[in-house]
VMD Tcl script that draws the C-alpha trace (Angstrom):
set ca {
  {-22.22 23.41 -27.34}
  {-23.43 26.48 -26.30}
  {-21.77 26.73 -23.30}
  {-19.02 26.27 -24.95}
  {-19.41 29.06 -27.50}
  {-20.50 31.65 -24.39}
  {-16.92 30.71 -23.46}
  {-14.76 31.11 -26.21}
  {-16.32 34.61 -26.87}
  {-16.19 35.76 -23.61}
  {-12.68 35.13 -23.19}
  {-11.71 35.40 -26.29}
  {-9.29 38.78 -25.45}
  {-7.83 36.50 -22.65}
  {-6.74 33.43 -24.53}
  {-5.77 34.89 -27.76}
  {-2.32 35.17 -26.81}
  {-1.70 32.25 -24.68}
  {-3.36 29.91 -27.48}
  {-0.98 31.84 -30.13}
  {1.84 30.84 -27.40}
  {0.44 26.96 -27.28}
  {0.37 26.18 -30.99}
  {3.65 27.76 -31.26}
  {4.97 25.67 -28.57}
  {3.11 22.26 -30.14}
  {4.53 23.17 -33.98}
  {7.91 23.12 -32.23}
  {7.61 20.31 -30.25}
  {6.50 18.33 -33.48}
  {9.07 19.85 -35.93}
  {12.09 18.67 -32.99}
  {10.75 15.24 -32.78}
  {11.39 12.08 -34.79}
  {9.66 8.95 -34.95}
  {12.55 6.29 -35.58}
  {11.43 2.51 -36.60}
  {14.39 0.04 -36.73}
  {13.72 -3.48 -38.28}
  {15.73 -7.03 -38.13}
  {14.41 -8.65 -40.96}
  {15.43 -12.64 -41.47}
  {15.16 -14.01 -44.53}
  {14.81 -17.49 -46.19}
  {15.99 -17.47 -50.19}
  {18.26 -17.99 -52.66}
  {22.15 -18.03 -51.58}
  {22.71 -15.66 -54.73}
  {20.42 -14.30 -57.23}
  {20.26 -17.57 -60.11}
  {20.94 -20.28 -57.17}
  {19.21 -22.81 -56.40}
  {19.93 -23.54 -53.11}
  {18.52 -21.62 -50.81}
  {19.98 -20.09 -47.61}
  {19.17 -17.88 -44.08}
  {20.07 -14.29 -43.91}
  {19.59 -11.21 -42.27}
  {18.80 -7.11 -43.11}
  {18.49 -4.52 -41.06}
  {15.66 -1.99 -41.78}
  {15.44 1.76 -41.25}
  {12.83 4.59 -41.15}
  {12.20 7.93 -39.72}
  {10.14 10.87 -40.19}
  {8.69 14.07 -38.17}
  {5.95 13.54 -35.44}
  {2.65 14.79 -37.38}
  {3.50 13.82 -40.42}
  {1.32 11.74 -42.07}
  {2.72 7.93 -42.76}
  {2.41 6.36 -45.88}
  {2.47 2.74 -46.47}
  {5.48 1.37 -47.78}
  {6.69 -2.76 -49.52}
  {9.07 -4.63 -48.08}
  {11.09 -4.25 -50.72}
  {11.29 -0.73 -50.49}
  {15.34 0.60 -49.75}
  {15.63 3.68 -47.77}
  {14.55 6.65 -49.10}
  {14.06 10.64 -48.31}
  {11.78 12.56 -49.89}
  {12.69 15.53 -51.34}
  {10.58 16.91 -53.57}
  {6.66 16.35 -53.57}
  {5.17 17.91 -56.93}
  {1.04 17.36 -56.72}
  {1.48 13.36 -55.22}
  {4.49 12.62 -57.38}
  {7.39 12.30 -54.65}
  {10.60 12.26 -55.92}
  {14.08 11.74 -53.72}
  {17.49 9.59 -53.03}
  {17.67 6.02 -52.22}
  {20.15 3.45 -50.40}
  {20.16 0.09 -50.48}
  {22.05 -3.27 -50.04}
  {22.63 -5.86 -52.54}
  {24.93 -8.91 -52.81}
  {28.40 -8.73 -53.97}
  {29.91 -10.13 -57.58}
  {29.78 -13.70 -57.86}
  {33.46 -15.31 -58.27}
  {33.25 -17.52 -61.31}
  {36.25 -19.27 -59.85}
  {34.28 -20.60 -56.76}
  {31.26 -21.92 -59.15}
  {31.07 -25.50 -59.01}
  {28.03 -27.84 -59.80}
  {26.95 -27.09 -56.35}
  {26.73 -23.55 -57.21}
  {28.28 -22.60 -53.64}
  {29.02 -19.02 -52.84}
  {29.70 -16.98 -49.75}
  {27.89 -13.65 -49.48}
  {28.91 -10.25 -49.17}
  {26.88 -7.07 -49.21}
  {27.63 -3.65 -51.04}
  {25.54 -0.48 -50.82}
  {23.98 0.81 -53.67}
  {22.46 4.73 -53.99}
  {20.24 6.28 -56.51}
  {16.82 7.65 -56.27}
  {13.54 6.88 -56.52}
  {10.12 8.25 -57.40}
  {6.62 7.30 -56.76}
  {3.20 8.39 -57.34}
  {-0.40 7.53 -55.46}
  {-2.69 6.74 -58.23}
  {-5.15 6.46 -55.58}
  {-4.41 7.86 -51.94}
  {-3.30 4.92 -49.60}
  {-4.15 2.24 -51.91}
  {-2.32 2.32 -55.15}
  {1.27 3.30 -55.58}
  {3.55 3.22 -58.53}
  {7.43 3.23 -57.52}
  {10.85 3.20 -59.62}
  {14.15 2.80 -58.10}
  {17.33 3.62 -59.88}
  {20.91 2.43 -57.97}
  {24.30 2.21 -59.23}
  {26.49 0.17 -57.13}
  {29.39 2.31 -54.67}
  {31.69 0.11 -55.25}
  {32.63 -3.04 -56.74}
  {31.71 -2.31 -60.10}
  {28.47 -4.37 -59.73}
  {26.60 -1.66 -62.15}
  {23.18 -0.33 -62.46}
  {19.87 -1.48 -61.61}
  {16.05 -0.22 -62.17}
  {13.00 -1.62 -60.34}
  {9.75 -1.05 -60.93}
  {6.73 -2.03 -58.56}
  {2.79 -1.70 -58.22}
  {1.40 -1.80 -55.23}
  {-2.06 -2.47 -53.50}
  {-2.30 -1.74 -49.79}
  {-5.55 -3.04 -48.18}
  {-5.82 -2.44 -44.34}
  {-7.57 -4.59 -42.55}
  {-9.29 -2.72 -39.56}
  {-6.42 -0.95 -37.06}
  {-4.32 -3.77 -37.02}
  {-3.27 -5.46 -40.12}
  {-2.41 -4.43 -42.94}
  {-1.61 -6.44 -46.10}
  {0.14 -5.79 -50.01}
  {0.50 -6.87 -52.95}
  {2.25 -6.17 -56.65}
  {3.80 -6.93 -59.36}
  {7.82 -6.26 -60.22}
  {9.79 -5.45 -62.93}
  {13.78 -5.48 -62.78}
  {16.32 -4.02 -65.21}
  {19.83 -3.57 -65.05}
  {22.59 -2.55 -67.54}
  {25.19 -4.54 -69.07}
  {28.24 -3.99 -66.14}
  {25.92 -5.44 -63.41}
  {24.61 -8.58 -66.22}
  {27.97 -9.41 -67.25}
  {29.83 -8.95 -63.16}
  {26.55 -11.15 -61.91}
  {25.53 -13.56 -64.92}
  {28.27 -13.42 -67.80}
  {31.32 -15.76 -67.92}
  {34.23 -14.41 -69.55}
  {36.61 -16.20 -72.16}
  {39.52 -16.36 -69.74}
  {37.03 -17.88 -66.97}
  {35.68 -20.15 -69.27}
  {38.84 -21.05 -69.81}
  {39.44 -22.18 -66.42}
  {36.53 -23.91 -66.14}
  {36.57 -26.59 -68.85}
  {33.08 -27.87 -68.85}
  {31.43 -23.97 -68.66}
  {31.34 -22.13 -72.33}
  {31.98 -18.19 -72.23}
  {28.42 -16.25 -72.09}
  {27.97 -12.54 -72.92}
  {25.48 -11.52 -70.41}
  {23.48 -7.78 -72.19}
  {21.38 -5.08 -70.62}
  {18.26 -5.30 -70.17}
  {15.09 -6.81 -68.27}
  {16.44 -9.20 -65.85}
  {13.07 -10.29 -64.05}
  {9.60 -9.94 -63.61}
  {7.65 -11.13 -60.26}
  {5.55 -10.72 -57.73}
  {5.41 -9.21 -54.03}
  {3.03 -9.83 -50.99}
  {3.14 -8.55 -47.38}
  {1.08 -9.08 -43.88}
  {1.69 -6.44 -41.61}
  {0.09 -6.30 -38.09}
  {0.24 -3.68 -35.50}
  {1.35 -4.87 -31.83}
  {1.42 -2.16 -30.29}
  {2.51 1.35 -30.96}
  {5.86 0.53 -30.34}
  {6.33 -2.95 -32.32}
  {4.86 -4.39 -35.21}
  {5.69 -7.47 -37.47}
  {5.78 -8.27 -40.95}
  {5.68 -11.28 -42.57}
  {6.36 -11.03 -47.16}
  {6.99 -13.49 -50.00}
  {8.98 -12.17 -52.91}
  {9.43 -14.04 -56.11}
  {11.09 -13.25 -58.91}
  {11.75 -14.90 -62.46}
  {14.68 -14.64 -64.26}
  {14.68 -13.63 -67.94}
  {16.60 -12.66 -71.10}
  {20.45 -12.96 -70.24}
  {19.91 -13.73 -66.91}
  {18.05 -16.77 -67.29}
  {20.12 -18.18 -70.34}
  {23.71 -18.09 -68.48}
  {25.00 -21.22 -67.34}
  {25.17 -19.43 -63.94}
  {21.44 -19.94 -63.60}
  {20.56 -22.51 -66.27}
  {22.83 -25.03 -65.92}
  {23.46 -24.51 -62.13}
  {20.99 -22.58 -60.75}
  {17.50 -21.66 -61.00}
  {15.28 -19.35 -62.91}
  {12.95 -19.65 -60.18}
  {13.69 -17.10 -57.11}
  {11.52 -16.88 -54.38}
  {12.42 -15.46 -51.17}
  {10.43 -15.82 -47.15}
  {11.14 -12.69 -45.01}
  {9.75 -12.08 -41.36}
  {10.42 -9.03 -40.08}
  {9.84 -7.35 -36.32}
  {10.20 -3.72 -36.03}
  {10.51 -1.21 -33.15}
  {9.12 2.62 -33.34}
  {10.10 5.01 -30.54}
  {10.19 9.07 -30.75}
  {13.55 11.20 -30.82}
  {13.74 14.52 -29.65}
  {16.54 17.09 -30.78}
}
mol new
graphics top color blue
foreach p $ca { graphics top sphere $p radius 0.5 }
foreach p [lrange $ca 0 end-1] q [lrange $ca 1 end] { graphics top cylinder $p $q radius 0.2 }
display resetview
C-alpha cells in the first residue's frame, strides 16, 4: 500500500490527463454497448384461457439494457418493458406484450377446441422495490392493438431469493383484471350466438377481477452467455369469468401453465 501511494503522488501531474482520457474512453465504451438476451420459451397449458385441455406452445422473450447498468431481477411473466422514468425506486415506463386472440363462439363445441392466434397488446407498467433485490411490487396496464380484445390489469408480488452465483428462484402472488370489452370478446356469449348454439344460454360477461394465482420460477446461470429457466403459473378464474359456460360448462376454472425457458446474452456495440 505504500508503495502504491509513493506512486500515485509522484506521478500524479503525469497521469492526470491520460486517466481523465481513460474514463472518458470507458464511459463511452459502456454508454455504446448493449447487452441483448433473447429467450425461446416452450410452454405446456391451457389451449385458451377457461380450457381444459391443455396444449404445447411457444414465446419468444426479449431484453436489453446498457453495459454497467445494474440488472434487476425480473418474473417470467413479466412483458417487455422500458423504463422511463425512475422517481426514488418507483420505475415507471411502456409495456408490450402478447396475448391470445378472441375465441370464436362458433368453433366451441363440448370439446372446447380452438386454434390459437396471438395479438400484441401495449400499455405500461410500474413497479416499486419494497426491499432492494428481494421484494417487488409490479402493475401492468395493456389494451389490445387490435382485435378489439380490450383492456387488462395485472398485478404481481414478487420474492427473489438467489441462491449463491448460480440460481436464482421466485415467487408471488397475482391478481388479474380486465374491463368489460375483453370479458364479454373472451368469456360472454351473445344472444345471436346463443342462438346458434342451441344447448349454450346467452351470458353477459362484466368488468372486473378475472383471476387470482400464483407464480414460481428457478433460474440458473450457465454461463455468462446462457441461462435457463424453468416457472409454474397458475391462475383461478373468478367472477364472470368463471361463471360463463365457456369455462364452466366446458372448460376449467383451474389454469395452470409449465414453461421452460433457455436464454442467450451477448453484447452489441453501436
Amino acid at each position: 500500500m505504500a508503495i502504491a501511494g509513493l506512486g500515485l503522488w509522484a506521478g500524479a501531474a503525469i497521469l492526470a490527463f491520460p486517466v481523465s482520457s481513460m474514463a472518458e474512453d470507458a464511459a463511452k465504451s459502456t454508454s455504446d454497448t448493449w447487452v441483448v438476451t433473447l429467450g425461446a420459451t416452450v410452454e405446456y397449458g391451457p389451449s385458451y384461457e377457461g380450457s381444459k385441455h391443455y396444449t404445447f406452445g411457444a414465446l419468444p422473450s426479449f431484453d436489453i439494457h446498457r453495459l454497467g447498468e445494474a440488472t434487476e431481477y425480473s418474473a417470467p411473466d413479466d412483458n417487455f418493458d422500458y423504463g422511463l422514468f425512475d422517481f426514488h425506486g418507483l420505475e415507471i415506463g411502456p409495456v408490450v406484450g402478447l396475448r391470445d386472440d378472441r375465441f370464436d363462439l362458433n368453433n366451441l363445441q363440448l370439446q372446447s377446441q380452438r386454434k390459437v392466434r396471438w395479438n400484441f397488446d401495449a400499455g405500461g407498467f410500474a413497479q416499486y422495490w419494497l426491499m432492494e433485490n428481494r421484494l417487488r411490487f409490479r402493475t401492468e396496464v395493456r389494451q389490445s392493438l387490435w382485435g378489439g380484445d380490450g383492456l387488462v390489469g395485472d398485478f404481481a408480488l414478487d420474492w427473489f431469493q438467489p441462491l449463491g452465483d448460480k440460481w436464482l428462484l421466485s415467487a408471488g402472488p397475482r391478481l388479474s383484471m380486465a374491463n368489460s370489452v375483453y370479458m364479454r370478446s373472451n368469456f360472454g356469449i351473445s344472444e345471436s350466438q346463443a342462438a346458434r348454439k342451441a344447448h349454450i344460454g346467452a351470458f353477459d360477461a362484466e368488468a372486473g377481477v378475472k383471476s387470482v394465482g400464483f407464480t414460481v420460477a428457478a433460474s440458473y446461470t450457465i454461463s455468462p452467455e446462457w441461462s435457463v429457466q424453468v416457472y409454474e403459473k397458475y391462475n383461478r378464474l373468478v367472477g364472470d369469468a368463471a361463471d360463463s359456460p365457456i369455462t364452466s360448462r366446458f372448460g376449467s376454472s383451474d389454469q395452470n401453465i409449465i414453461g421452460f425457458t433457455l436464454n442467450r446474452t451477448f453484447n452489441v456495440n453501436f
